[in-house]
SEKEVEX-427881 format. One record per residue (C-alpha): x, y, z. Coordinates in steps of 0.2 Angstrom, whole numbers, plus 2048, in hexadecimal, padded with zeros to 3 digits. Example, Ala and Ser with C-alpha at 12.3 -4.5 7.8 and 13.67 -1.06 7.14 Angstrom:
# residues 2
83E7EA827 8447FB824 
This chain:
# residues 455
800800800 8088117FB 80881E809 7FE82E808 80C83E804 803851804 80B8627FF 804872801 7FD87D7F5 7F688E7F5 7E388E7F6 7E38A07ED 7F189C7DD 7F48897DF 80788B7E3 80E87E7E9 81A87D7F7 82186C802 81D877812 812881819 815893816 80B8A481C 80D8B080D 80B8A87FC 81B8AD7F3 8118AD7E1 8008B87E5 8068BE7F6 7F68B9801 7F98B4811 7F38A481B 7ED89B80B 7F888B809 7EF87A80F 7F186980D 7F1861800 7F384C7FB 7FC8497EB 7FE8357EE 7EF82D7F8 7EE81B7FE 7E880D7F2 7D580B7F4 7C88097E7 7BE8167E2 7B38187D3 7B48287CD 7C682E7D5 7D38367CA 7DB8237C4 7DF81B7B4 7D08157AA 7DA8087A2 7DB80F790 7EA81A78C 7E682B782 7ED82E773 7F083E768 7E4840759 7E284D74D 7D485D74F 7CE85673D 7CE843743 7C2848753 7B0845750 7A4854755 792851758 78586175D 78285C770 76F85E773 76C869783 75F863790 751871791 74D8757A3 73D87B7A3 74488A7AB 74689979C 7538A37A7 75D8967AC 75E89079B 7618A1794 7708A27A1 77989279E 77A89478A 76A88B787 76887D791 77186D79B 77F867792 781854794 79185279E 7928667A3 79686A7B6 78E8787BD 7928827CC 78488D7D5 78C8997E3 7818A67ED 7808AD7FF 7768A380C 7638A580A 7608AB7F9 75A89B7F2 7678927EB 75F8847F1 74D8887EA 75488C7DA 75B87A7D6 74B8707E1 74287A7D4 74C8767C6 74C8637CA 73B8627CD 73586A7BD 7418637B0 7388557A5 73C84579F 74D8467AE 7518397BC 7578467C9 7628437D8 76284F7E2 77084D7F0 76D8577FE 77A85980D 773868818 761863817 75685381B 74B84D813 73B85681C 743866816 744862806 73185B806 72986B80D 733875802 72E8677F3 71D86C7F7 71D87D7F9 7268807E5 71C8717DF 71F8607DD 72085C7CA 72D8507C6 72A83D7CB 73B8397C9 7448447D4 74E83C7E0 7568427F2 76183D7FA 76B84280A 77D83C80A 78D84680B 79A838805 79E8377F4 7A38267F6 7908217FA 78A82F7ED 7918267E0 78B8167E5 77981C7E5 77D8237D4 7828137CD 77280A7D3 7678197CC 76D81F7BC 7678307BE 76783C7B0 76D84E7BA 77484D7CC 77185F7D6 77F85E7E5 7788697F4 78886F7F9 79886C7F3 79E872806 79686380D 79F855803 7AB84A808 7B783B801 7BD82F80B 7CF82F802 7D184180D 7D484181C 7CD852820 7BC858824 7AE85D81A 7B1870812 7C2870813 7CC877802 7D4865801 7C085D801 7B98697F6 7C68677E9 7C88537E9 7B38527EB 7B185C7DD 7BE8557D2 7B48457D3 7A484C7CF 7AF8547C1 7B48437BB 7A483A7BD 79A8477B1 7A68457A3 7A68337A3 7968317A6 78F84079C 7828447A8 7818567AD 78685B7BF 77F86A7CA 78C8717DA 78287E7E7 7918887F0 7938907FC 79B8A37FB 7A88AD806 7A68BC811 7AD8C7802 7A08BF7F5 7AC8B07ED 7AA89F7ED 7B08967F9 7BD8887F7 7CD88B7EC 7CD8947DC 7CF8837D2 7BF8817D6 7B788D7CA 7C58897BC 7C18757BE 7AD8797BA 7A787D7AB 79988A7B1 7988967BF 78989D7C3 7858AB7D1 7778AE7DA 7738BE7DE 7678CB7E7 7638D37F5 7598C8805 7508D8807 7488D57F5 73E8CA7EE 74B8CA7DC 7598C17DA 7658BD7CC 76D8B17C4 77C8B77BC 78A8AC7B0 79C8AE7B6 7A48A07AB 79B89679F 7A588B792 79588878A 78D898784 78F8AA78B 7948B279A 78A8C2798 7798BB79B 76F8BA7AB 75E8B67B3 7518BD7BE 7478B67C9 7398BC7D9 7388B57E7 7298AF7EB 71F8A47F8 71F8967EB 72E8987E7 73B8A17DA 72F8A77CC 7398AC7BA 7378BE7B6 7368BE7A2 7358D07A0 7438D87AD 73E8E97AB 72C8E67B5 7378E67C3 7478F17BD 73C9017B9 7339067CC 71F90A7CB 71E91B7D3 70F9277CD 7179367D0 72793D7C6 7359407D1 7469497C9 75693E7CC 74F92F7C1 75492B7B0 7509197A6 75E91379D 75B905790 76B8F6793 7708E378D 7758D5798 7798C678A 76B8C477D 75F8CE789 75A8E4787 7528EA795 74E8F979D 7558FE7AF 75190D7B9 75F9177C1 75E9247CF 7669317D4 76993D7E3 77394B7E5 7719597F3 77E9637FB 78D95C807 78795B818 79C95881F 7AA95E815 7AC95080C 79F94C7FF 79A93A7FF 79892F7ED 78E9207EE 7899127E4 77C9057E4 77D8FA7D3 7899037C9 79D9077C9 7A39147D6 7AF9187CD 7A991A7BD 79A9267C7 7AA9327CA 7B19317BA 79F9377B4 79E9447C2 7AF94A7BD 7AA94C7A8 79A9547B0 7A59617BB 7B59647AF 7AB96579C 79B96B79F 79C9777B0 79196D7BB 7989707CF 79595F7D3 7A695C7DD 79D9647EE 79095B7EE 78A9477F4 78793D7E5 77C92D7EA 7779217DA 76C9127DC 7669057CB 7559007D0 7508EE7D1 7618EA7DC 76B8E57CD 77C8E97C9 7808F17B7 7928F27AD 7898F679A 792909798 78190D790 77A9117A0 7859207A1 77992C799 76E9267A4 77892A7B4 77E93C7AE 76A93F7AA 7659397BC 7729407C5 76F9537BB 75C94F7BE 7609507D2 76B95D7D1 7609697C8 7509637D0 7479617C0 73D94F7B9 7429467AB 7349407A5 72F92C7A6 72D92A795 73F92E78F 74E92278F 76192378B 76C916784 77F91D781 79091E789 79692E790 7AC93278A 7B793A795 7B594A78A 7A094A78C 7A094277D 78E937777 797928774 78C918768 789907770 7868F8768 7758F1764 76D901764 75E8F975A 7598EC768 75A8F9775 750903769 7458F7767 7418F1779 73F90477F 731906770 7278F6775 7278FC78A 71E90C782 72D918784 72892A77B 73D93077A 750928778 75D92F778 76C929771 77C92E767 77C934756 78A929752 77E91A754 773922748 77D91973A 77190B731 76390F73D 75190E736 748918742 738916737 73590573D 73390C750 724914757 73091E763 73992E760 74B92D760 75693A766 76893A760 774947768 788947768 78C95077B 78395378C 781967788 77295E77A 76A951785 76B960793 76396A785 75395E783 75295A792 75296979E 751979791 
């Protein structure tokens, strides 16, 4: 029988090192080397990292047979729309979110709607009463889902093998163990070999896998890096407990794009898809307040309408105060700083507070027009009206700048009965306005939307 050697390796980088070190001489982090084993015992174990008996052999890229793979339709449009599409046969998905905002739910739900699936559903924080009620509560629909509470992977597989299931959902990756470890559940060591054997089990097997993880305190997943890199999606779960939204954003996807994301409520029944995002991006409110401006954005595929707001009153200590909720802080002082330098507006003594309605976070620079409008909206203490829109990126010289796929933003403000957009002349290239109902505004700096908006 061999005997087990370890090493150490940085949890952060994956440096290795044949002690244990405090600061990582390659990325610098301190206290992140562990344990690791490079030579276990000799055991049998079906689905651990051994030879498969047949020897692989180079082939040419013209010699390797390609075949469309079919992907399994969830009957869930938003988590289809994030993974690409659908379930890839042999994919391995990882699910990471903060404690209570329905991780859980989502795949219950996901399992017990899918058609035509034998689902196992391995659960190791919650029996199987908990599961039940919550079964009950989202509605039971799948006769072929099954649970089961076990946190060895040894006895995992073993069910596999007797049940031949067609998608295992693992609820959590932290609560795994092997028995070839010697350290306890949710260890870096743990999570790496448990998943490197659910890793090995999808591609031999071809059956799609699902990971629920846990997150850190600074909003990562926990475990080591290698995690994310041995998956072949990543997907965050987002919002706020406070609200009933949340959203499911791709952070790595081999399989289709990592732009995309989906939006869910909260509900008593359960997480219910929202189709059309700007229901809950654009605010009801019956009277029209200044410091509001509606900017028309892309996530993937998907235009949609988002509501920013803006507040700006005078500095209450010496030091004015810049916040914001959803959106870049520092690309908030770049536009205060354009605002201030090209176009005279004292905006450096005052507190600047931005929020994006809805509790979702936007990087699409089209919302800058958007921002600038709101925030002069406040600072002038005049309305913009509710049936106007913006869809350009502001330059560093106050400079309308174009964004792509003008015509789908176009288009998604003229069906939510928007009256104005405006946007910049440069994107004017090509356009046929005639086939929109709403007027389009094209200007090229911020004195012309200032102009039409506030003369």
């Amino acid at each position: 029988m061999a005997k087990t050697k370890t090493t150490f390796y940085c949890g952060n980088c994956g440096a290795q090192s044949l002690k244990w070190i405090g600061k990582c001489p390659s990325c610098g982090e301190w206290n992140t080397y562990v344990e690791e084993v490079i030579q276990r015992e000799d055991g049998n174990h079906k689905w651990s990292r051994q030879s498969s008996g047949s020897i692989s052999k180079p082939k040419l890229i013209s010699e390797i047979k390609y075949e469309e793979q079919n992907r399994k339709d969830t009957n869930n449009e938003e988590f289809n729309r994030v993974l690409g599409g659908g379930l890839v046969p042999g994919s391995l998905i990882l699910v990471g979110g903060e404690p209570g905002i329905g991780k859980s739910t989502l795949m219950l739900q996901i399992a017990l709607n899918i058609k035509n699936f034998k689902v196992l559903y391995v659960s190791g924080e919650e029996s199987e009463l908990q599961i039940k009620m919550r079964a009950e509560r989202v509605g039971v629909k799948n006769a072929e889902c099954y649970i089961l509470n076990e946190t060895t992977t040894q006895n995992i597989f073993q069910q596999i093998e007797e049940l031949l299931p067609d998608l295992v959902v693992i609820d959590s990756i932290q609560t795994l163990s092997t028995n070839i470890i010697e350290s306890t559940a949710g260890s870096i060591s743990q999570i790496k070999e448990c998943a490197a054997e659910m890793q090995k089990f999808s591609k031999l097997t071809g059956t799609p896998v699902i990971l629920i993880g846990h997150i850190t305190k600074d909003g990562n997943l926990a475990g080591p890096k290698l995690l994310e890199h041995m998956v072949d999606t990543v997907l965050q779960f987002e919002g706020d407990r406070n609200y009933g939204y949340r959203i499911l954003r791709s952070v790595k996807n081999r399989f289709g794009s990592t732009s995309e994301l989906g939006i869910y409520e909260m509900q008593s029944t359960g997480l219910r898809e929202v189709s059309n995002p700007s229901e809950i991006l654009l605010s009801q409110r019956d009277d029209t307040l200044s410091g509001t401006a509606i900017a028309a954005t892309i996530e993937g595929m998907r235009p949609m309408l988002i509501e920013t707001q803006a507040l700006v009153s005078s500095a209450a200590y010496g030091t004015p105060q810049r916040s914001a909720t959803g959106f870049d802080i520092r690309r908030l002082g770049m536009l205060l700083a354009v605002l201030e330098k090209r176009h005279g507006f004292r905006l450096g003594i005052k507190d600047v507070f931005l929020n994006i309605a809805g509790g979702i976070r936007v990087d699409d620079p089209a919302i800058d027009l958007a921002v600038i409008c709101s925030v002069l909206s406040s600072n002038e203490d005049i309305a913009i009206s509710p049936k106007d829109c913006f869809a350009a990126e502001v330059g560093l010289s106050g400079e309308i700048r174009p964004v792509n796929r003008i015509d789908q933003r176009i288009a998604e403000a003229d069906k939510l009965g928007f009256d104005r957009i405006f946007i910049s002349k440069y994107n004017l290239k090509g356009l046929e306005k005639t086939k929109y109902n709403i007027e389009i505004i094209a200007v090229a700096n911020v004195e012309d939307v200032f102009s039409n908006l506030f003369a």
